[in-house]
N, C-alpha and C positions, 0 to 999 in steps of 0.2 A: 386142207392144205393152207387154207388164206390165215388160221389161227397159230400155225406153225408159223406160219408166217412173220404174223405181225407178233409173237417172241421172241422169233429171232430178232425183230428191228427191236423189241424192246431191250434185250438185252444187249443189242451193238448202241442203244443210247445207252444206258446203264454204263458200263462199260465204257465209251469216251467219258461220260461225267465223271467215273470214277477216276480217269486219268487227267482230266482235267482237275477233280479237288485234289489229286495228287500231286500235280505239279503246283497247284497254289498251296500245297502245303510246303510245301521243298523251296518255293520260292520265299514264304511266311521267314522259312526258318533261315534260310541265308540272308535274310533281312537283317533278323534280329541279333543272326551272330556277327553279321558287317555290319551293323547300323552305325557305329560309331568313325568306322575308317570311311564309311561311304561319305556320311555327312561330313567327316574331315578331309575328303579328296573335292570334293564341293564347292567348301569352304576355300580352300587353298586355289583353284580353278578361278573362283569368283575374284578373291585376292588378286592372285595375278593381271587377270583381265583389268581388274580395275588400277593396278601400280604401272602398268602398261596403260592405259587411259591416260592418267595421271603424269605418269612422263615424256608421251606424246603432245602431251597440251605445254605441257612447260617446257620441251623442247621446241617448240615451232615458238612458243612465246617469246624465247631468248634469242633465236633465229630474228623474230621479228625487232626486236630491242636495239638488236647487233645491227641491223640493217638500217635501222630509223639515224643509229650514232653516226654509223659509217656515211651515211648522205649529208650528216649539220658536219660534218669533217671535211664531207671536199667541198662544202662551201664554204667553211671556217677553219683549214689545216693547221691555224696555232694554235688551237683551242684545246687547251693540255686538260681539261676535266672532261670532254666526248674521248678524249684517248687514253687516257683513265680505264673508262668505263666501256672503250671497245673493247680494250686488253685484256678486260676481268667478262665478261658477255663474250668472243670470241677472238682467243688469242691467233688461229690462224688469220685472221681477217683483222687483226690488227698487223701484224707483220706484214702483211699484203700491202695492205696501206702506205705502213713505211717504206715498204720497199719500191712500192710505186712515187713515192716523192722525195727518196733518196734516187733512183732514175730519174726523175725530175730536173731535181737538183745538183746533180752528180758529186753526190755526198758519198763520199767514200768510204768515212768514220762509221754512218749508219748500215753500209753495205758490210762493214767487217764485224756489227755484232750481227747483222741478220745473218748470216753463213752458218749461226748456230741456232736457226732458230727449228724450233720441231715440226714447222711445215716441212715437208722432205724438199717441194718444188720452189719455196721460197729460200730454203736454203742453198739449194740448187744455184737457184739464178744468182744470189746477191754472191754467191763464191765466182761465177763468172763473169760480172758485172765488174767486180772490185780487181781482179784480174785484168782484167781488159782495159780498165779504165787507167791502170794503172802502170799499163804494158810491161807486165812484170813478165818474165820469161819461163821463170820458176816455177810461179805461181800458175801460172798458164797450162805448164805441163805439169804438174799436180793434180789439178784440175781434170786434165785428159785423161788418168789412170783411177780414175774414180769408175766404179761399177755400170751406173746410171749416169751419166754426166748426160746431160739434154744436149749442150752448146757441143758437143765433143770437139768433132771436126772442127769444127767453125775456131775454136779453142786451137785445134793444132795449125790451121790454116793460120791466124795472128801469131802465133809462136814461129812458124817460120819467116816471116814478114820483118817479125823482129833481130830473129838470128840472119836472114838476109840484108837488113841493115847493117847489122855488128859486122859482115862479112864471113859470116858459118855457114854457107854454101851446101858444104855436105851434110850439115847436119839437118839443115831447112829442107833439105833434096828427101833424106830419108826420114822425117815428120811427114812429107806430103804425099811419099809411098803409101803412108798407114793407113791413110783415108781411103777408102772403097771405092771401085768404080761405081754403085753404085748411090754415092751418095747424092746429094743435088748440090754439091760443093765441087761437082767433078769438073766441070768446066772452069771453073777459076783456079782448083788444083790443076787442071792441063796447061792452062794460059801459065801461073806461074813457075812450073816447069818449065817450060817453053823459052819462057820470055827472061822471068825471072833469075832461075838457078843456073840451066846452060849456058 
């Protein structure tokens, strides 16, 4: 019995080796017939990794450039070759800039070309800035019919202020409905109903 035995084990080794050089065979052959896509999927893998390396390094590098210009700026804000060189390094952080020393300055020339500028938020503000500064009424409510407009409220709350000076009553009464009870403008919209329009 112990001889049947140990055939049988030999043949259940036989047998995995067999399955074993079988699958190293199968494997051999999918090798050789992918070798070339495999090393080219590799290749490509390694690329990327490294063009991503490589743009992460020069991205944080021009971060850091833009940031070094933007500090000799607000200690030297006429210094037309740091603004240059914010502009071309990071043109949202150059509009920012301006637009923080056209608020400054209450440069209103500078606030009406920032309105086009492709920050969305700096475009944003420098349209309700140059609005406001300018107590344009128009402009004001333009302004409010904008998608995203940040200032909104606060934008129809001056708009009525001004058509309450002109004497437009009803028109200032119904800009100040538009505004939400919810807003945090609600109390100075109640006051000037209140006080103001009745």
């Amino acid at each position: 019995m112990s001889i049947k035995h140990d055939i049988d084990m030999v043949k259940e080794e036989l047998t995995s080796e067999e399955k074993f050089f079988e699958k190293s065979v199968i494997t051999e052959r999918f090798i050789k017939k992918y070798k070339n896509i495999i090393v080219g999927a590799v290749v490509v893998v390694i690329v990327i990794i490294g063009a991503n390396i490589a743009y992460n390094a020069n991205e944080s590098s021009r971060i850091t450039a833009a940031n070094d210009v933007f500090n000799e700026l607000q200690m030297n804000p006429s210094n037309v070759g740091d603004l240059a060189r914010l502009k071309a390094l990071s043109p949202a952080l150059h509009d920012a800039f301006l637009y923080s020393k056209a608020i400054a300055d209450k440069n209103i020339d500078t606030l009406k070309k920032l309105k086009s500028s492709k920050s969305l938020l700096i475009g944003d503000l420098a349209t309700y800035e140059s609005a406001q500064n300018m107590k344009d009424a128009s402009m004001l409510s333009s302004y409010t019919l904008k998608q995203d407009a940040i200032y909104k409220d606060l934008a129809r709350v001056q708009n009525a202020i001004i058509l309450m000076n002109d004497g437009k009553t009803d028109k200032a009464h119904e800009l100040l409905k538009l505004i939400s009870d919810t807003s945090s403008l609600n109390k100075v919209v109640q006051a000037l109903l209140h006080y103001g329009v009745k």
